[in-house]
C-alpha positions in Angstrom: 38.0 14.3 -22.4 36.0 12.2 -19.6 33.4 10.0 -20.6 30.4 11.0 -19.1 27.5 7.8 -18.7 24.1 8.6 -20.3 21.3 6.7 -20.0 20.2 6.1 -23.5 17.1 3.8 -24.5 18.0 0.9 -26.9 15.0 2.3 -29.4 12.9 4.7 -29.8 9.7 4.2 -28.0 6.0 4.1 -29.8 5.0 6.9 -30.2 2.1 7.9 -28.0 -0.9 10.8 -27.8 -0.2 11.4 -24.3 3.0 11.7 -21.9 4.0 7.7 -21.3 3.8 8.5 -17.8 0.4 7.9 -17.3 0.3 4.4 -19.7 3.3 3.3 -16.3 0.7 4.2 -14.0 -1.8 2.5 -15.3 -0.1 -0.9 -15.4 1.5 0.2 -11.7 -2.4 0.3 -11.0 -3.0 -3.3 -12.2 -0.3 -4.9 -10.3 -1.2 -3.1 -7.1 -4.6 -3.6 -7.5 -4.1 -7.6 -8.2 -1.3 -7.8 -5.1 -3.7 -6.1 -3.0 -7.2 -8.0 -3.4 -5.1 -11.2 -3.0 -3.5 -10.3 0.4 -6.9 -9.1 1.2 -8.3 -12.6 0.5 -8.0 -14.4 3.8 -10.3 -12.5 5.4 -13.3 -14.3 3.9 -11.5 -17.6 4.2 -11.7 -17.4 8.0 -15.0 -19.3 8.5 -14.6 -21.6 5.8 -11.6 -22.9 7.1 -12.9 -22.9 10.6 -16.2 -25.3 9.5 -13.4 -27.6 6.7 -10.3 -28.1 8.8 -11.9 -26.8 12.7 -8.8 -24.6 13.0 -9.6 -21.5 15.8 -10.6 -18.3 14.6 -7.5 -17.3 17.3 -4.9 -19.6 15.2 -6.0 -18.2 11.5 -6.1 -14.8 12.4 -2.3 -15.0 13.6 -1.4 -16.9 9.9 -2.9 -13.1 8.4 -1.1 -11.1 11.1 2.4 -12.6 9.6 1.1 -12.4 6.5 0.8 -8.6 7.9 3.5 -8.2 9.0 5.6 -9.8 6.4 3.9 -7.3 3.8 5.7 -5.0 6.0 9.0 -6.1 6.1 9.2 -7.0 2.4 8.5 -2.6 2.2 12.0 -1.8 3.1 13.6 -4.5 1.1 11.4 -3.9 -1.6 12.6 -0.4 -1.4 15.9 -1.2 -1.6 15.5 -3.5 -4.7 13.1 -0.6 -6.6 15.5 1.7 -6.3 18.5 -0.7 -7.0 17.0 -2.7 -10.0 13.7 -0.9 -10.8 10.1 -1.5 -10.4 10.0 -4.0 -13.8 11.7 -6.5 -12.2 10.2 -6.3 -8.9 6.5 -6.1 -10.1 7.5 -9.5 -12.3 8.7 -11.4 -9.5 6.3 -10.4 -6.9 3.7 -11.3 -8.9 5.1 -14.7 -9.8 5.7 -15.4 -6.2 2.0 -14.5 -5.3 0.6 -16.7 -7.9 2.8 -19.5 -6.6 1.6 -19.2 -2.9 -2.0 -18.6 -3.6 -2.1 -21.9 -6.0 0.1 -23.6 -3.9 -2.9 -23.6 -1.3 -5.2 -25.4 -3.3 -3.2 -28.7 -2.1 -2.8 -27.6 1.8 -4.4 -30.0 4.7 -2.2 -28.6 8.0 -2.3 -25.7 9.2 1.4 -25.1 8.8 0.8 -25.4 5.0 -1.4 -22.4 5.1 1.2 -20.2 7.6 4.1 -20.8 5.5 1.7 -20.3 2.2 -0.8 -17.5 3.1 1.1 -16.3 5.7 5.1 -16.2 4.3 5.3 -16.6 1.0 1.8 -14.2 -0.2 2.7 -11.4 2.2 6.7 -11.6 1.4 5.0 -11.1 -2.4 2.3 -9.0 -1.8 4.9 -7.0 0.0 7.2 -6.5 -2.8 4.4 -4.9 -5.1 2.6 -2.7 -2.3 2.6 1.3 -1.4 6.1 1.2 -1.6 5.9 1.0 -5.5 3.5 3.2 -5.8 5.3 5.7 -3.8 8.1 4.9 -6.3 6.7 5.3 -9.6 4.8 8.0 -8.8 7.6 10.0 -7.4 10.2 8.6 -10.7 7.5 9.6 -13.7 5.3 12.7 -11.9 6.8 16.3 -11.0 3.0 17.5 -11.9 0.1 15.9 -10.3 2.5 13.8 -8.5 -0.6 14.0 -5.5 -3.1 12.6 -7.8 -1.1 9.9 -9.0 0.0 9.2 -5.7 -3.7 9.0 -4.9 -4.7 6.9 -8.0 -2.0 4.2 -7.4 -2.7 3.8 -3.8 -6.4 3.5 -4.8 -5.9 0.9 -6.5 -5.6 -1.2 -2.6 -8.8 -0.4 -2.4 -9.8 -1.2 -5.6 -8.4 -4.7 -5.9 -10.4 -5.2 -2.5 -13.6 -4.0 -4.1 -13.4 -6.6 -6.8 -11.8 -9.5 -5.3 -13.2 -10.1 -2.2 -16.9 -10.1 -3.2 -15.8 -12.2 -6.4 -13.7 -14.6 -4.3 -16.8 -15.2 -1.3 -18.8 -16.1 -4.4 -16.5 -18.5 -5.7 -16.3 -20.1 -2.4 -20.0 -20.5 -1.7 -20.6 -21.8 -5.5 -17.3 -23.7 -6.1 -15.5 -23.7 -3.0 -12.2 -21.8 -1.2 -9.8 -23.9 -3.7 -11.1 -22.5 -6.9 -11.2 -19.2 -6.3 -7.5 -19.9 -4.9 -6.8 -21.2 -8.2 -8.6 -18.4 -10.5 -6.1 -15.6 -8.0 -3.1 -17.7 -9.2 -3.7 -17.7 -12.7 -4.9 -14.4 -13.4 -1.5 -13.1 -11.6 0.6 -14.8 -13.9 -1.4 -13.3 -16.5 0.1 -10.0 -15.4 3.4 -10.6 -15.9 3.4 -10.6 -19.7 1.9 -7.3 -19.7 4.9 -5.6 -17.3 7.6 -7.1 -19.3 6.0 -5.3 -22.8 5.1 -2.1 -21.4 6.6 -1.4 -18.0 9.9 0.8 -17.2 11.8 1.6 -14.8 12.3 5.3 -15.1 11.5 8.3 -17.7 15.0 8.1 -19.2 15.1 5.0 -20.2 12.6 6.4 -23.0 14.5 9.6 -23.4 11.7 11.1 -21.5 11.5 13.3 -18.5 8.8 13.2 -15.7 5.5 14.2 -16.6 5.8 18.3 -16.1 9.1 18.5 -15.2 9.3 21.6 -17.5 6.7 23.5 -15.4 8.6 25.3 -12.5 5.1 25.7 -10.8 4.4 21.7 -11.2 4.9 20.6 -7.9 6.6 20.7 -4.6 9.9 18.4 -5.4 11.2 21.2 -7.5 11.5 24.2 -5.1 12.2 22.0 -2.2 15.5 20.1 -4.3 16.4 23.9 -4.8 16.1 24.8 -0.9 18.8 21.5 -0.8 20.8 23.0 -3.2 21.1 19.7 -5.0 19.4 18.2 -8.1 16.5 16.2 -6.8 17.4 13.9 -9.2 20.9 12.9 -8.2 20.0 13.4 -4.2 20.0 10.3 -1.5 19.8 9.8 2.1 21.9 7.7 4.3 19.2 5.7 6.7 21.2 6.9 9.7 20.3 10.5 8.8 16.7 9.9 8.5 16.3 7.9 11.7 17.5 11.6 13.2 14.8 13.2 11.9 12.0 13.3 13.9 9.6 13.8 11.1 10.3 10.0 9.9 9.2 8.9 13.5 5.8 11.0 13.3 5.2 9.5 9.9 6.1 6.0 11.3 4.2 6.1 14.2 1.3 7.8 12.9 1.3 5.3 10.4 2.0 2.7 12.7 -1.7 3.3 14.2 -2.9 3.4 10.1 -2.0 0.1 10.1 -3.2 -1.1 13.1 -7.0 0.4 12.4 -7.0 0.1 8.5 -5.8 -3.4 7.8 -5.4 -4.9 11.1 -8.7 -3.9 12.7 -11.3 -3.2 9.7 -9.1 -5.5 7.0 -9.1 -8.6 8.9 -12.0 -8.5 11.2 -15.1 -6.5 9.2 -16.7 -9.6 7.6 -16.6 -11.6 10.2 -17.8 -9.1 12.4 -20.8 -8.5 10.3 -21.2 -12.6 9.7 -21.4 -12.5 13.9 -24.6 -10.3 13.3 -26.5 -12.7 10.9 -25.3 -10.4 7.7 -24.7 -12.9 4.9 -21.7 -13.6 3.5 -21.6 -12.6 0.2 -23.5 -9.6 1.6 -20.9 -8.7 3.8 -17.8 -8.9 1.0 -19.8 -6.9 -1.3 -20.0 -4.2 1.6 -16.6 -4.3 1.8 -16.0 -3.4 -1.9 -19.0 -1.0 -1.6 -16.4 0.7 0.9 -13.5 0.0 -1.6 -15.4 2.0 -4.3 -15.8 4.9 -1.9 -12.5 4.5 -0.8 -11.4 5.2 -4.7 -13.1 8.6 -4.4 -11.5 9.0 -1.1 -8.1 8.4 -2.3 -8.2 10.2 -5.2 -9.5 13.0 -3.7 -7.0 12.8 -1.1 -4.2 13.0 -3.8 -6.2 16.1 -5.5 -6.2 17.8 -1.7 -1.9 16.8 -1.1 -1.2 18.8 -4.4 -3.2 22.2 -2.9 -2.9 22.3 0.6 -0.3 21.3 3.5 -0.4 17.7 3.3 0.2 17.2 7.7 -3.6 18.9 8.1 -4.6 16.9 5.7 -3.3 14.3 6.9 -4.4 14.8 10.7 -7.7 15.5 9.0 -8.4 12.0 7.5 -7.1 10.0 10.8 -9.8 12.2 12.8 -12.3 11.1 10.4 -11.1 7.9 11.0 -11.3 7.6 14.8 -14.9 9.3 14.8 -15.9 6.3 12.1 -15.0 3.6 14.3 -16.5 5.1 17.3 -19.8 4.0 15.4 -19.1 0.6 14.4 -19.2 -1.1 17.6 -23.2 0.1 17.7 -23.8 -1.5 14.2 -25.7 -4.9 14.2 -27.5 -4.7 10.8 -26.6 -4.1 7.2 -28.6 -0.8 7.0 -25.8 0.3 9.9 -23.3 -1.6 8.2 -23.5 0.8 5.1 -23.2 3.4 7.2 -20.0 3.1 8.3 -18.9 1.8 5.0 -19.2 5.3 3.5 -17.8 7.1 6.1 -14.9 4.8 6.4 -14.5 3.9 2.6 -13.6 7.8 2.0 -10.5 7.7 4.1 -9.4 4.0 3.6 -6.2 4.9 2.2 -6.4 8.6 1.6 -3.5 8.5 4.8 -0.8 7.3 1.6 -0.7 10.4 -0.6 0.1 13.1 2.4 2.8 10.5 3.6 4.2 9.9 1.0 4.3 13.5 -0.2 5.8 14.4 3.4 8.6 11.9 2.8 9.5 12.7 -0.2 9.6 16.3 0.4 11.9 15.6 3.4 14.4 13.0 2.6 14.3 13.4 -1.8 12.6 11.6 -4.6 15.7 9.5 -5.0 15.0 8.4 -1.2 11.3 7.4 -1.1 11.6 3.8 -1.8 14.3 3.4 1.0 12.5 5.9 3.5 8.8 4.9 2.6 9.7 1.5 2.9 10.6 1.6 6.8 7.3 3.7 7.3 5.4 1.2 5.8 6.9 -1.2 7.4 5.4 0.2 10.9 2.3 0.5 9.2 2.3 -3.0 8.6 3.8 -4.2 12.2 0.6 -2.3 13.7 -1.4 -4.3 11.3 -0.1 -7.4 12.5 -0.7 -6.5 16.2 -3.9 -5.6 15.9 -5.3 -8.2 13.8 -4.1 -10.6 16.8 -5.1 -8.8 19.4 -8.8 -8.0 18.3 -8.9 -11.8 17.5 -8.2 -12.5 20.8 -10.3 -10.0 22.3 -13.2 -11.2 20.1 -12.6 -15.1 22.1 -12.6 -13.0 25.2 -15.3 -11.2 25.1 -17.4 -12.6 22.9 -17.6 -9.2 20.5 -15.5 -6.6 19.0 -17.3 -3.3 20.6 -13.8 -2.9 23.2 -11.2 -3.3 19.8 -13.6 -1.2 17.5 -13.3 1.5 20.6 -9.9 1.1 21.2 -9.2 1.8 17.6 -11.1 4.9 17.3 -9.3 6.0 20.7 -5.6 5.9 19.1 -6.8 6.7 15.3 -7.0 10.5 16.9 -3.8 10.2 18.7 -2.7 9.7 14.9 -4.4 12.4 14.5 -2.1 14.6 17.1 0.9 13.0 15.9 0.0 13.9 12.0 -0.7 18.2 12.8 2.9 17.9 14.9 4.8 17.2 12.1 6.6 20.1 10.7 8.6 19.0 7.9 11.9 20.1 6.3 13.5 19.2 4.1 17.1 16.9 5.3 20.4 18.3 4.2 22.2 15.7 2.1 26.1 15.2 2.2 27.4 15.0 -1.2 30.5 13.6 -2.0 32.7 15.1 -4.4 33.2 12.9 -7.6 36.4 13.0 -9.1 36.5 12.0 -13.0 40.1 10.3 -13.9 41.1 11.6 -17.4 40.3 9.1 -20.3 42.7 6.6 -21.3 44.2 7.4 -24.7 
């Protein structure tokens, strides 16, 4: 008889009062959550390293638009290694190699310290624990409320901004840019330990399966493996197959425009915006994570909204909302207008994630996401990275940001457009036949 492999766990796990599923979230949370407030970081180092070292406001935002970009590219390799070796591994060494850039500036004097620190080595790391996981775990340990995790992971961006950023400008004007660098550093490496004990990869290396994969009604990855006629389990795209598809480019581009107005635009260019209109500092950062708090709502909500209704009008939806909130920015010049925009923008921050996500993974197969997601992202992140440059520059040109702040409202509803055109379905896989040689007796 042919040995068949199964998975078995090498004990049994501690018994819990709920599904383990969520306990993986909640430490998925953590390490996004950390990842992202440090990659966040350099935006409120901008004007202390212009008054310490006199570098252009030009030359440091470029450092954060390849630290942008870079935090793209690492999605599709991170992808690759998630679904190769699993997220424990992945969310160890990413972490590790954050800590090391971010204390590793505390000795910098040259500008090329801080591009090969801030803007290699953290967004290569930051990379390697960003959306992409999220989209993984969520879519290895949920069949039910898969939306809602989706929409608590990726809220955890949001939330690492909301605590970090005001907490680092503090830092810098009490102790200086070099110990909140090093408090970043440590309390990453603190992470780690907490992965290694409680982290894994999938369900059945618990003997578990995902969270509600008993209910037939639990959520859209069931009925749309059965349209495949494959086990949504066992299923997997070849890349050259879902670069046909033209739903991947609609995701990609309309998510090329996320980026560019999300992280880009707003991420790199809010607080010193606001500095430019006598807001204070630590005024300013603490909007920001006022806008990171709402942003949890939004996210979360946005998750709730994938699970009940067709996830491209929501989608289309949120970028609309998007365009029309940066249409008012460029007419802020206090904090009382400041806030405004906060809360309208905070609510669909990252609500974008859980619709694409949810669209790629109903295409292309849970098996695929990290692969698939991880080239959308990575288009996300290359409009990041051109838009942080190019509203830096137009800021030196100008003198303001009203024609970027314009610009991006302008193209956040042609991601709109591009979002309601998307009319998914889900990509036939090729299966090849496996043929079992008879045991050796």
């Amino acid at each position: 008889m042919a040995k068949g492999r199964v998975n078995v766990p090498s004990r049994r796990p501690f018994p819990f009062p709920f599904h383990r599923a969520w306990l993986i979230l909640s430490v998925s949370f953590l390490t996004t959550l950390t990842a992202a407030g440090i990659r966040a970081s350099p935006t409120v180092l901008i004007h202390p390293f212009e008054a310490e070292f006199g570098w252009s406001r030009v030359a440091i935002a470029s450092a954060i638009s390849l630290n942008l970009f870079l935090f793209g590219v690492a999605a599709p390799i991170s992808g690759w290694l998630l679904d190769r070796f699993g997220p424990r591994r992945v969310m160890m060494v990413g972490l590790f190699t954050l800590a090391f850039g971010v204390g590793a500036t505390t000795l910098m004097r040259e500008f090329w310290q801080f591009f090969l620190l801030w803007g290699i080595i953290v967004g290569l790391g930051a990379g390697s624990v960003g959306s992409v996981l999220s989209a993984t775990v969520a879519n290895r340990w949920f069949v039910a409320r898969r939306g809602l995790a989706l929409g608590i992971l990726n809220s955890a961006s949001s939330t690492g901004q909301l605590i970090v950023l005001p907490l680092f400008m503090a830092i810098i004007v009490w102790s200086g840019w070099r110990a909140g660098s090093l408090l970043l550093a440590v309390f990453s490496l603190c992470i780690i330990p907490v992965i290694f004990l409680l982290m894994r990869d999938q369900p059945a290396d618990l003997a578990l399966e995902p969270y509600g994969a008993g209910d037939p009604g639990a959520g859209s990855a069931a009925p749309l493996a059965s349209l495949r006629g494959v086990s949504s389990s066992s299923e997997s795209m070849k890349l050259r197959e879902v670069f046909r598809s033209s739903t991947f480019w609609l995701l990609a581009g309309s998510f090329f425009i996320c980026g560019g107005t999300a992280n880009g635009l707003i991420g790199t260019h809010l607080i010193p915006h606001s500095i430019d209109h006598g807001i204070p500092q630590v005024t300013a950062a603490a909007t920001v994570g006022i806008m990171g708090g709402l942003n949890f709502v939004g996210t979360v909500l946005s998750g709730w909204m994938t699970d009940r209704v067709q996830p491209r009008k929501w989608l289309a939806m949120v970028y609309a909302l998007r365009g029309l909130s940066l249409f008012i920015l460029p007419f802020v010049t206090d904090y009382s207008g400041l806030f405004l925009f906060a809360v309208i923008y905070g609510l669909d921050w990252f609500a974008t994630v859980p619709p694409t996500v949810a669209l790629t993974a109903d295409t292309f197969g849970r098996n695929s996401v990290g692969r698939v997601y991880g080239w959308i992202f990575l288009s996300h992140q290359l409009g990041a990275a051109i838009m942080a440059t190019t509203a830096g520059a137009i800021r030196v040109w100008l003198g303001d940001y009203q024609v970027a702040f314009l610009a991006g409202g302008s193209i956040a509803m042609i991601a709109a457009g591009l979002a309601i055109n998307i009319r998914p379905q889900p990509q036939k896989v090729t299966l090849r036949a496996v043929v079992e040689k008879p045991a050796s007796t």
